[in-house]
C-alpha positions in Angstrom: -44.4 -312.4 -97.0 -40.9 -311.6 -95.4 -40.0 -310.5 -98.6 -42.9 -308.0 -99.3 -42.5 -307.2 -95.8 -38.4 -306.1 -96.6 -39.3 -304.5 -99.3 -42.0 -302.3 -97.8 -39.8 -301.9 -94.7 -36.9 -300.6 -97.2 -39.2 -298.1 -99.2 -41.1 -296.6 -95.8 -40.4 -296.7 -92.6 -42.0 -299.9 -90.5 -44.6 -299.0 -87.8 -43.8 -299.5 -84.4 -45.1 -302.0 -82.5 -46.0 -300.0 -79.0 -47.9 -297.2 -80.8 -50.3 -299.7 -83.0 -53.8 -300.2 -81.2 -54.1 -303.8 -82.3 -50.7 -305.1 -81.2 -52.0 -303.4 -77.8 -55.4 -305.7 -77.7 -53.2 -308.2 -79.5 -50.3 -308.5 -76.2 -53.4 -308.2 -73.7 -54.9 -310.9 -74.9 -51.9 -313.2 -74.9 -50.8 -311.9 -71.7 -54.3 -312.9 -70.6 -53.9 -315.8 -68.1 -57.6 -317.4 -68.1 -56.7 -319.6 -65.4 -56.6 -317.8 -62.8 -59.8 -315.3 -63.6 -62.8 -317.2 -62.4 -65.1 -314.8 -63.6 -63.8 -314.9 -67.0 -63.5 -319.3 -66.3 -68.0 -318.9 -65.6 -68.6 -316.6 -68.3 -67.0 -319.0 -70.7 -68.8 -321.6 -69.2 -71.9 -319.9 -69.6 -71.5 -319.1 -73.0 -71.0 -322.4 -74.0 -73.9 -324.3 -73.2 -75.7 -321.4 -76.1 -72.7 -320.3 -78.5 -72.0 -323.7 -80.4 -71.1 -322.8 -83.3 -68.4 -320.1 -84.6 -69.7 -318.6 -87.6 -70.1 -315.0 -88.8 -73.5 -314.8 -88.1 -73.5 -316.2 -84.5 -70.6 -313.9 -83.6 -72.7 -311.2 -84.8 -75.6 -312.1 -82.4 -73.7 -312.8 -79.6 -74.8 -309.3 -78.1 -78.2 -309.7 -78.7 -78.4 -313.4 -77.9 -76.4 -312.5 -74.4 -78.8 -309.5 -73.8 -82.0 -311.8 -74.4 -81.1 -314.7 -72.4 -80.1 -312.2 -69.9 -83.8 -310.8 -69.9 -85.2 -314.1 -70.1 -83.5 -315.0 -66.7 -84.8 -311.9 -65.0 -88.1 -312.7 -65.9 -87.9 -315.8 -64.2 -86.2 -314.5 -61.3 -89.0 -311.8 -61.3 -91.7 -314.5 -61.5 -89.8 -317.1 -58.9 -89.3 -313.9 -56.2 -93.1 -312.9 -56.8 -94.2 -315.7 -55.5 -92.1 -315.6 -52.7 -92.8 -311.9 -51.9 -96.7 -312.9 -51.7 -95.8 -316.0 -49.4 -93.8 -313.3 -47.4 -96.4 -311.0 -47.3 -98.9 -314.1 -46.2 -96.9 -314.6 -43.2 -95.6 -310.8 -42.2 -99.1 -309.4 -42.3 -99.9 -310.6 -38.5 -96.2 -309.3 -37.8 -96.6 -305.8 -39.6 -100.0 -305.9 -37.8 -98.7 -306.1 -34.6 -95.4 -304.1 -34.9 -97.7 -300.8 -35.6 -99.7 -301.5 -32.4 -96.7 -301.6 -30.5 -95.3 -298.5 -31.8 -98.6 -296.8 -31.3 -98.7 -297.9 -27.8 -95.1 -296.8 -27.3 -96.1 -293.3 -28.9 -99.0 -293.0 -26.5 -96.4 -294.1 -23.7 -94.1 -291.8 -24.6 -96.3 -288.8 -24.4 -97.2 -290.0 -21.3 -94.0 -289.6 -20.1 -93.4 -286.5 -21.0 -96.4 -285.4 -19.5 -95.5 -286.9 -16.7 -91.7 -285.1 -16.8 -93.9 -281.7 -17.8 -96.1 -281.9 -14.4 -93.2 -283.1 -12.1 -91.0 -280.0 -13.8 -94.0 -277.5 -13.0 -95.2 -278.8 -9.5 -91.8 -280.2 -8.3 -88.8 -278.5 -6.6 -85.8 -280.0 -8.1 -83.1 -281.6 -5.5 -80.9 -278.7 -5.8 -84.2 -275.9 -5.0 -84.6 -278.0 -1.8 -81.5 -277.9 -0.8 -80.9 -274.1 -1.2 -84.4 -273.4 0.7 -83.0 -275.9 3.4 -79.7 -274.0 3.6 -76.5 -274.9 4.9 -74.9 -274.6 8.3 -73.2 -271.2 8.2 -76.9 -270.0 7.8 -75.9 -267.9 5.1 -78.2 -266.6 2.1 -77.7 -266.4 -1.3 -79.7 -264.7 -4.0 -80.6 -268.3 -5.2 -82.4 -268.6 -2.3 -85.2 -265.9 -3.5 -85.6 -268.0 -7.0 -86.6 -271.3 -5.4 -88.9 -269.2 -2.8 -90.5 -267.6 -5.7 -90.9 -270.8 -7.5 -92.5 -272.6 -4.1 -95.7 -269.7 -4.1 -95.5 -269.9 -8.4 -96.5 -273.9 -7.5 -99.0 -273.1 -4.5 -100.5 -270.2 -6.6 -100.6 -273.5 -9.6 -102.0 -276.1 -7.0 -105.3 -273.6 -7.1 -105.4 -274.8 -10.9 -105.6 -278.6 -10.4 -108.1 -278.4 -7.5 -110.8 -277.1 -10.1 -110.0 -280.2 -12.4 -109.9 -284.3 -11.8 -106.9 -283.6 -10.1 -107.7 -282.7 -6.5 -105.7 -285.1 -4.2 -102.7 -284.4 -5.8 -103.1 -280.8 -6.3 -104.0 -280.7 -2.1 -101.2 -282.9 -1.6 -98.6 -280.6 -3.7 -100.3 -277.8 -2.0 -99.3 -279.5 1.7 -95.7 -279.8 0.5 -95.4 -276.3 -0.8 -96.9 -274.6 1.9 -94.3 -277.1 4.7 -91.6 -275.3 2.4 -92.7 -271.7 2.4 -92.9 -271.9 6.1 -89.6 -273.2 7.0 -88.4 -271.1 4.6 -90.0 -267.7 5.7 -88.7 -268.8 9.0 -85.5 -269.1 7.9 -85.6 -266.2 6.1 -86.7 -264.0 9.5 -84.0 -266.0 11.2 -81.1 -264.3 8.6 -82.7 -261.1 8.1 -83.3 -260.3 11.8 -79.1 -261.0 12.2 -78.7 -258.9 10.1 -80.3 -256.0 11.0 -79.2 -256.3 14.9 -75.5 -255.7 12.9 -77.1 -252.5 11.7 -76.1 -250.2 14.9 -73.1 -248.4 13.6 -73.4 -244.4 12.3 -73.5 -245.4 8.5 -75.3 -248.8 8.2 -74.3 -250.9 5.2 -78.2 -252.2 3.7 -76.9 -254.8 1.7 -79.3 -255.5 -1.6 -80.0 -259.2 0.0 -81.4 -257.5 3.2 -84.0 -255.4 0.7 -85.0 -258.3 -1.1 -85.3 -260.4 2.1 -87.8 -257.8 3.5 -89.7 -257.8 0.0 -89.9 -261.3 0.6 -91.1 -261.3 4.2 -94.1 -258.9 2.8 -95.9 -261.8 2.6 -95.9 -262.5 6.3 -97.0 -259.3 8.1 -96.2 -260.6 11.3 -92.7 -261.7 10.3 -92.0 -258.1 8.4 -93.2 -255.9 11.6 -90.8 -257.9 14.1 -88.3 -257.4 10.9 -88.4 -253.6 10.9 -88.9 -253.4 14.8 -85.5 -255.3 15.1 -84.2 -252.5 12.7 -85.6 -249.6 14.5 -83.9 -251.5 18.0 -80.7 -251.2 16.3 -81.0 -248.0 14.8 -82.4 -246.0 18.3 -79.0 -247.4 20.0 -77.2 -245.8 17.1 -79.0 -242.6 17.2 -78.9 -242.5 21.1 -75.2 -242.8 20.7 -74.7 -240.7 18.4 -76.4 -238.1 19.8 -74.4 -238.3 22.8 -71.2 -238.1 21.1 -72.4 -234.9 18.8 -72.8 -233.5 22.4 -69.7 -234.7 24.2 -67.4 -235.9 21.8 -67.8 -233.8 18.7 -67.5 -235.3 15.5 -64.4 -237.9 14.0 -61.5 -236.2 14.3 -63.3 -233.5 16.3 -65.0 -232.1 13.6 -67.0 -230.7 14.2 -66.5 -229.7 17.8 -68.7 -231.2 20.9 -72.3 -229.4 20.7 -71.6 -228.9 24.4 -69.1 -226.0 24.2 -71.6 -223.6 22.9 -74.0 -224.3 26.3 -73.2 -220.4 27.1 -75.0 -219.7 23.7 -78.5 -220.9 24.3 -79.3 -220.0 20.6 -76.6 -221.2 18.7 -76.6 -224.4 21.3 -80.3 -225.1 20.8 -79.8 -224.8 17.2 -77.2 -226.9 17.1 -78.9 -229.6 19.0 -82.3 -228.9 16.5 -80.2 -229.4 13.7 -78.7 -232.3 14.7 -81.9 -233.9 15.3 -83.0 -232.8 12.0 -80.8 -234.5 10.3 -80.9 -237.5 12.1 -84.7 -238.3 11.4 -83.7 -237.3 8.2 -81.1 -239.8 7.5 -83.3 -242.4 9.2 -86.0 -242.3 6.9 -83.5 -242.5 4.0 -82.1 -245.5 5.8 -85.4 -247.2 6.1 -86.7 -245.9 2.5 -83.6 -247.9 1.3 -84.0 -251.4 3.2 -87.8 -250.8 1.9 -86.6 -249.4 -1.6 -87.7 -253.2 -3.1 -91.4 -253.4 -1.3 -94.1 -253.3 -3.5 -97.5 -253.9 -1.5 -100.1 -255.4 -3.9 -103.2 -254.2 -1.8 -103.8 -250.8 -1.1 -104.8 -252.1 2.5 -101.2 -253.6 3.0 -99.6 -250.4 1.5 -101.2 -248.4 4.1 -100.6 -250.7 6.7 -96.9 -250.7 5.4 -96.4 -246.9 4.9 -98.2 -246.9 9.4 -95.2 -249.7 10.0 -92.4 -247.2 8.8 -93.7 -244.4 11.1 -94.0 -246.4 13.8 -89.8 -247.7 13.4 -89.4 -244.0 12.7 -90.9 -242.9 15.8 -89.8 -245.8 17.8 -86.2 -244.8 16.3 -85.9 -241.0 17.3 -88.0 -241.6 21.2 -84.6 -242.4 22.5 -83.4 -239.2 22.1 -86.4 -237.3 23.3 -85.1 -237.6 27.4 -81.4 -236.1 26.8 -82.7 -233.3 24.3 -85.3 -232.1 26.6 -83.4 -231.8 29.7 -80.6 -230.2 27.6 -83.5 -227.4 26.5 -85.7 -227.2 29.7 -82.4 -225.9 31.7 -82.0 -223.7 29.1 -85.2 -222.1 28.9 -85.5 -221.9 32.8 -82.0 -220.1 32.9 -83.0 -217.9 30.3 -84.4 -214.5 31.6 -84.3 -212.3 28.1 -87.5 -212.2 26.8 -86.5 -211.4 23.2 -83.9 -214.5 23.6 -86.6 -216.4 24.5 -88.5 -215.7 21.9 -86.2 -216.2 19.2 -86.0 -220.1 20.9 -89.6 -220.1 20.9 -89.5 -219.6 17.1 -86.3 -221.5 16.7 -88.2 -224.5 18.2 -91.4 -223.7 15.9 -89.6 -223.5 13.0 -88.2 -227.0 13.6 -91.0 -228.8 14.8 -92.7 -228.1 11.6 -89.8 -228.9 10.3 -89.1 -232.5 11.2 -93.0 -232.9 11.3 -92.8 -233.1 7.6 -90.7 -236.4 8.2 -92.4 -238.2 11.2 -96.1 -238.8 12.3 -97.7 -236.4 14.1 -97.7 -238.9 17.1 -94.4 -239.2 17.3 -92.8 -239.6 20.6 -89.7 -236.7 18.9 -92.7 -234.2 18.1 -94.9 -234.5 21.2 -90.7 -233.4 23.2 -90.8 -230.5 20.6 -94.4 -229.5 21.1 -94.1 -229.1 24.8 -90.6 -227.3 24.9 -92.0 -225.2 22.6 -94.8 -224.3 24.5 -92.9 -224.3 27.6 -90.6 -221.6 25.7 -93.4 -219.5 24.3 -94.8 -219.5 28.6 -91.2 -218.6 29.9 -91.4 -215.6 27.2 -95.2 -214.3 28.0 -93.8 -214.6 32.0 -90.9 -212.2 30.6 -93.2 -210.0 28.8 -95.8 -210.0 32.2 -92.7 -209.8 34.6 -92.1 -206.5 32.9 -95.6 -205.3 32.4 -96.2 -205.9 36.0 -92.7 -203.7 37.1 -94.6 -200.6 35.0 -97.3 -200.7 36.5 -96.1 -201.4 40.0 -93.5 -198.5 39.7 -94.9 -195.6 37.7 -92.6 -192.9 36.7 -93.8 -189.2 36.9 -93.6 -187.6 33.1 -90.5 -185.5 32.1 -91.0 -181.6 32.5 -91.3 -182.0 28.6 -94.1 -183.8 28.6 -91.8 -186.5 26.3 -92.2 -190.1 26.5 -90.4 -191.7 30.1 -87.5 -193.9 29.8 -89.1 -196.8 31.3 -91.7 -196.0 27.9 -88.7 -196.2 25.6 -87.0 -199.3 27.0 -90.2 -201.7 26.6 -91.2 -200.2 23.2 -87.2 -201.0 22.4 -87.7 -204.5 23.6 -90.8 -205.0 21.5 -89.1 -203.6 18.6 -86.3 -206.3 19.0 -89.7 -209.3 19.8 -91.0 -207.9 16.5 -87.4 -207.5 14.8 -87.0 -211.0 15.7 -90.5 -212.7 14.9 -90.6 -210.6 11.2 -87.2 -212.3 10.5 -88.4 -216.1 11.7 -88.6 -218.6 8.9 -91.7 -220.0 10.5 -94.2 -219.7 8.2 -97.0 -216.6 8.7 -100.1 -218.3 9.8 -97.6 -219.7 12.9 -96.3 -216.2 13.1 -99.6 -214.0 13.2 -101.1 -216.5 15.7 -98.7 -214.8 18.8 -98.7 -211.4 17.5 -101.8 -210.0 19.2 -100.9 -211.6 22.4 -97.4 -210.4 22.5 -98.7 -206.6 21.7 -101.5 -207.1 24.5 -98.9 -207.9 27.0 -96.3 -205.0 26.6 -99.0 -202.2 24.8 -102.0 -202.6 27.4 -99.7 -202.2 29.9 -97.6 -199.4 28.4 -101.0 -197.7 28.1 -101.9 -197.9 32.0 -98.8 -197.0 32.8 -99.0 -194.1 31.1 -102.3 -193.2 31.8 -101.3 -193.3 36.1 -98.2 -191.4 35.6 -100.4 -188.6 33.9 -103.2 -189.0 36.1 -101.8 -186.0 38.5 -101.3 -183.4 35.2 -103.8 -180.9 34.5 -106.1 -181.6 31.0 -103.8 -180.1 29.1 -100.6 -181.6 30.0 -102.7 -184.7 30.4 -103.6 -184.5 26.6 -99.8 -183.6 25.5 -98.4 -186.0 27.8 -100.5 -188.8 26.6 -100.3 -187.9 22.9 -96.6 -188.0 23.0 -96.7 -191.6 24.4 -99.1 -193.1 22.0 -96.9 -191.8 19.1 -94.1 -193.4 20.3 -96.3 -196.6 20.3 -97.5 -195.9 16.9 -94.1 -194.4 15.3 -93.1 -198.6 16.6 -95.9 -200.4 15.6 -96.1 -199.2 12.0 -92.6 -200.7 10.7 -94.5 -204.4 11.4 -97.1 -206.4 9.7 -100.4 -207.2 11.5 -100.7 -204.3 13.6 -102.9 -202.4 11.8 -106.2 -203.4 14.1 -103.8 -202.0 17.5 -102.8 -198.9 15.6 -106.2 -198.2 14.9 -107.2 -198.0 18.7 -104.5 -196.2 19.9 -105.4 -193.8 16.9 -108.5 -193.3 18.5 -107.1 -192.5 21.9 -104.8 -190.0 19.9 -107.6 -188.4 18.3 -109.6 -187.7 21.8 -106.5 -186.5 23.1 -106.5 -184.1 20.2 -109.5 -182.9 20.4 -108.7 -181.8 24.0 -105.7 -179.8 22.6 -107.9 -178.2 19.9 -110.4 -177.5 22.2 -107.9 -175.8 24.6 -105.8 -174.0 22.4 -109.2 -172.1 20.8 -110.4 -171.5 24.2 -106.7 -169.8 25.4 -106.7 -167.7 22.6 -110.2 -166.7 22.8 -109.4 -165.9 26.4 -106.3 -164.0 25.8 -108.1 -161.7 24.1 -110.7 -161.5 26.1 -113.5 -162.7 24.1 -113.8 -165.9 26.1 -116.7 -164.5 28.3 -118.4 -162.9 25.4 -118.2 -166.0 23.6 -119.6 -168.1 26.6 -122.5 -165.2 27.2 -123.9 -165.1 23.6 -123.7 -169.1 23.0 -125.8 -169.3 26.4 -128.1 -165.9 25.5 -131.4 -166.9 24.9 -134.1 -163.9 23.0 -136.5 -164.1 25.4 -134.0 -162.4 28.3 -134.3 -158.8 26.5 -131.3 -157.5 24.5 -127.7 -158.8 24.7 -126.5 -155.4 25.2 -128.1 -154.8 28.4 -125.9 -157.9 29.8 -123.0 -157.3 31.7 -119.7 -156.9 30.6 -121.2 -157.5 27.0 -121.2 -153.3 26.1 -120.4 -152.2 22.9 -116.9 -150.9 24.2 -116.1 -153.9 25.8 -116.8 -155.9 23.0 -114.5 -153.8 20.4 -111.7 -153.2 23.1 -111.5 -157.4 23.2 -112.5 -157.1 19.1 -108.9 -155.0 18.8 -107.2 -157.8 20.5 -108.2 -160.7 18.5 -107.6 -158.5 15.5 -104.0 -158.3 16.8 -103.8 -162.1 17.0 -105.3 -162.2 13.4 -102.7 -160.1 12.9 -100.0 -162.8 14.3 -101.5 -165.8 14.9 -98.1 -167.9 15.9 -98.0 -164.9 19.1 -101.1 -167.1 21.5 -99.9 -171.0 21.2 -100.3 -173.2 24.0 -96.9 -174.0 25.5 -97.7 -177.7 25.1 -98.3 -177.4 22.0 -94.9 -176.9 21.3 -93.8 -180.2 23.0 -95.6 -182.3 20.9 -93.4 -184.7 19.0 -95.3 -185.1 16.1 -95.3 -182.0 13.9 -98.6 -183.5 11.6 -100.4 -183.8 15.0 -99.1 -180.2 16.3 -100.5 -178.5 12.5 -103.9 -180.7 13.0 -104.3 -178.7 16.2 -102.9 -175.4 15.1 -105.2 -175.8 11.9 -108.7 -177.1 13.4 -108.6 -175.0 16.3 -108.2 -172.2 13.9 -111.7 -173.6 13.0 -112.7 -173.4 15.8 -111.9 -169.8 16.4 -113.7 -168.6 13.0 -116.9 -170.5 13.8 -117.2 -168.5 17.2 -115.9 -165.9 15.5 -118.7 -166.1 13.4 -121.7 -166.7 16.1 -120.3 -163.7 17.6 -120.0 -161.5 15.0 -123.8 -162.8 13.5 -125.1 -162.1 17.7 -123.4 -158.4 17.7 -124.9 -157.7 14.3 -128.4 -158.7 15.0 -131.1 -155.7 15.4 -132.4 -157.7 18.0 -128.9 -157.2 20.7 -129.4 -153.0 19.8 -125.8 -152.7 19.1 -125.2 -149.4 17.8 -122.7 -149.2 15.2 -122.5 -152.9 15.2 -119.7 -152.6 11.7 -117.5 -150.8 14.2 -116.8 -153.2 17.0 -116.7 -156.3 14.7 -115.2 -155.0 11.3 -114.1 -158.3 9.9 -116.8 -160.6 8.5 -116.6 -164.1 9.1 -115.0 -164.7 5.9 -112.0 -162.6 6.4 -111.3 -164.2 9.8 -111.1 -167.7 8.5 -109.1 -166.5 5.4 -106.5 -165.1 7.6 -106.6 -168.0 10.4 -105.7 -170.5 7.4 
């Protein structure tokens, strides 16, 4: 074998031993040390005690023989563990048993716990809620506060849920406890919100948001929230009072603007200064309250209203303390006033802001009633003005101007209603406010002028009288007409103007009638009556006569501007002087015309009537217009 094995290795090369698979299995195996591989010791073992003898045909079946004892000892072990598995069962079945009715009692326990968690979550205050409604020693607030408050009435409101079921001890009970909490907690809250409104006294109070929801909360107790906001309005009047006395005195920071004070020699611009301070300040109050309320939502239309009363009270409460300086600023004004059209122009002043500030208190309020009555005492000192003045016409009656013109003492008052009616035209009241004085304040200076006027011409004669008295009324009118609601006076002193004119146009026919001599004829025939016999037969009223005074007229026909009235020439009003000059031309052709139809007539035996009158009615009042 060496040889064959030196002769192969000489003819090809020999194979080396680390690459050939079977001297690998070949070195494992004798590098194999069995004794020390126990497994390998026990599988040996084993396989003795079956594999006896090494043939072909038992190494063959090894594998199978292995693989079917192995199966037959797992069926044993099958059938050896089931019957232990039934004794087990036999003797866990009690145990099972019972270990399910413990877990369904701990199931049913566990709910029950929750539950129990569940109701002491929803109708108990957790340590920390208690102590934040108890507070601490500083007495401060925080906003926590609110949310364990809230959640105190959330449980009360609850409580009303578990008296309608099995559950009404404990639902009383929780009840008790909440309601022990609201109360010492509302108290507390007054406590803190009534300190800190007595710290709200300075011009520009700082409403912190705390305060607002502090006096949402207190909604809830009526009582609580009214000594709330009257502690508030306390602090605010001493601010406004304060204030007010500085704006007067002191002027504003920095002197800016100056002291209200320094304009006392101005009663207009003083009064209006103090009226628009107060304006604004019960302004600025409402806005302060409106802000510390800006949170408060009432949830019955009842409470709202009581509410929305509460506010106007603290309102009114808040602006009464200035009510005694302001009125004894404005009563020494008024009674040191003597100017009627100065007092007026307060009167409306005062008006204007009553109405004013009325839109932002009650009606009752203590600021309003101090208005009212200075106003009314204003609008009295102004009607004694207008009286005081009345009652010095009348008492010292000037005689008319050789003019027959309107006196000086006529002019003055209709210039000092022109400046009452300048002034009450250009007031912002509004006009119902406006129209309501304006018939009194006419009847107190027109009436008046109208006596007056009517005394001083009592001594003229009725022409003078009528001149005299038409010139005056036109200055009335020529004032009256530039204002609104003056139409009802203008219309009666129209009517005294038109009586007045009627005098004129009555006079003026009857002078020229008797400057050309026809005033006796004209008086004979209107008086003639048929029966008496003949006009011509009358005296004075021959048929020479007649034409001699017929020439004459003719002349005025002829120049009709030659026989005026002097007074007509005075009159100030040239429409009034052509109404006179035009109907008593009228006049003149309608007695023209009975005249010339008497002097025509067969029955007055006037012999060559066509000579003494020549015109015919028609003519005459052709050439008179």
């Amino acid at each position: 074998m060496s040889t064959n094995m030196a002769d192969r290795s000489g003819s090809e090369p020999a194979v080396q031993p680390q690459n050939n698979p079977l001297s690998k299995k070949l070195a494992k195996i004798l590098d194999t040390r069995l004794d020390n591989d126990k497994e390998m010791l026990e599988a040996l073992k084993a396989l003795s005690t079956f594999f006896t003898d090494n043939n072909l045909r038992t190494r063959r079946n090894l594998r199978s023989d292995i693989e079917r004892r192995s199966l037959v000892i797992n069926e044993d072990f099958v059938e050896s563990f089931q019957k232990v598995n039934e004794q087990a069962k036999e003797q866990t079945h009690d145990l099972i048993n019972q270990t399910t009715q413990l877990q369904t009692e701990s199931q049913v326990l566990t709910m029950k716990s929750q539950v129990a968690d569940a109701f002491l979550s929803k109708f108990q205050l957790s340590p920390d809620e208690i102590n934040v409604l108890r507070g601490n020693r500083n007495g401060s607030l925080h906003k926590e506060f609110f949310v364990a408050l809230e959640r105190v009435k959330r449980i009360h409101n609850d409580c009303k849920i578990l008296l309608r079921t099995n559950h009404q001890t404990a639902g009383l009970e929780i009840m008790e406890s909440m309601a022990l909490h609201q109360e010492s907690s509302y108290e507390r809250l007054y406590r803190w919100a009534q300190n800190e409104c007595r710290a709200l006294s300075g011009d520009s109070p700082d409403i912190s948001s705390l305060l607002c929801q502090s006096m949402e909360a207190l909604q809830d107790r009526p009582v609580l929230f009214r000594y709330t906001l009257d502690e508030f309005g306390t602090a605010r009047r001493t601010a406004v009072v304060r204030g007010f006395i500085d704006a007067l005195t002191r002027g504003g920071p920095g002197g800016t603007p100056r002291p209200i004070e320094l304009h006392s020699h101005d009663p207009l611009r003083y009064t209006g200064d103090i009226l628009a301070w107060l304006h604004q300040a019960a302004a600025s109050e409402k806005e302060h309250l409106q802000t510390l309320l800006r949170s408060c939502t009432s949830l019955e239309e009842l409470l709202m209203k009581a509410t929305g009363e509460m506010v106007q009270d603290v309102l009114g409460h808040i602006t009464e303390g200035i009510c005694r300086p302001f009125k004894v600023r404005v009563e020494q004004v008024l009674i040191s006033e003597s100017e009627a059209v100065t007092l007026y122009k307060l009167t409306n002043l005062l008006k204007f802001y009553f109405q004013t500030i009325g839109q932002i208190l009650s009606s009752d309020a203590s600021l309003l009633t101090t208005l009212m009555e200075m106003e009314t005492l204003s609008l009295k000192m102004f009607f004694n003005s207008l009286n005081c003045h009345a009652s010095k016409l009348v008492e010292k009656v000037e005689l008319p101007p050789a003019d027959l013109s309107s006196p000086p003492s006529l002019l003055e008052t209709l210039q000092l209603l022109q400046d009452v009616l300048a002034s009450h035209d250009s007031s912002v009241v509004p006009l119902d406010a406006r129209k309501q004085d304006f018939q009194q304040i006419l009847a107190s200076l027109i009436d008046p002028l109208l006596q007056m006027c009517s005394v001083s011409a009592s001594k003229l004669n009725t022409i003078d009288m009528a001149t005299y008295m038409i010139n005056c009324i036109y200055s009335m009118q020529t004032t009256l007409a530039l204002y609104e609601y003056t139409d009802q006076r203008l219309e009666m002193l129209q009517a005294q103007v038109e009586a007045h004119i009627d005098t004129l146009i009555s006079e003026q026919a009857s002078f020229v009638l008797n400057r050309a001599g026809l005033g006796q004829i004209y008086n004979t025939i209107q008086s003639h009556q048929p029966k008496h016999g003949s006009l011509s037969v009358k005296t004075g009223m021959d048929g020479i006569s007649i034409k001699s005074a017929m020439n004459r007229f003719d002349s005025y026909l002829a120049s009709p501007d030659t026989l005026v009235m002097p007074q007509c020439t005075l009159l100030l009003s040239s429409s009034i002087r052509d109404k006179v000059r035009r109907e008593s031309a009228e006049l003149l052709s309608s007695a023209y015309g009975q005249m010339h139809a008497a002097i025509t007539s067969r029955d007055n035996d006037y012999r060559d009537a066509a000579t003494i009158v020549p015109r015919t009615p028609e003519q005459v009042k052709s050439l008179l217009s």
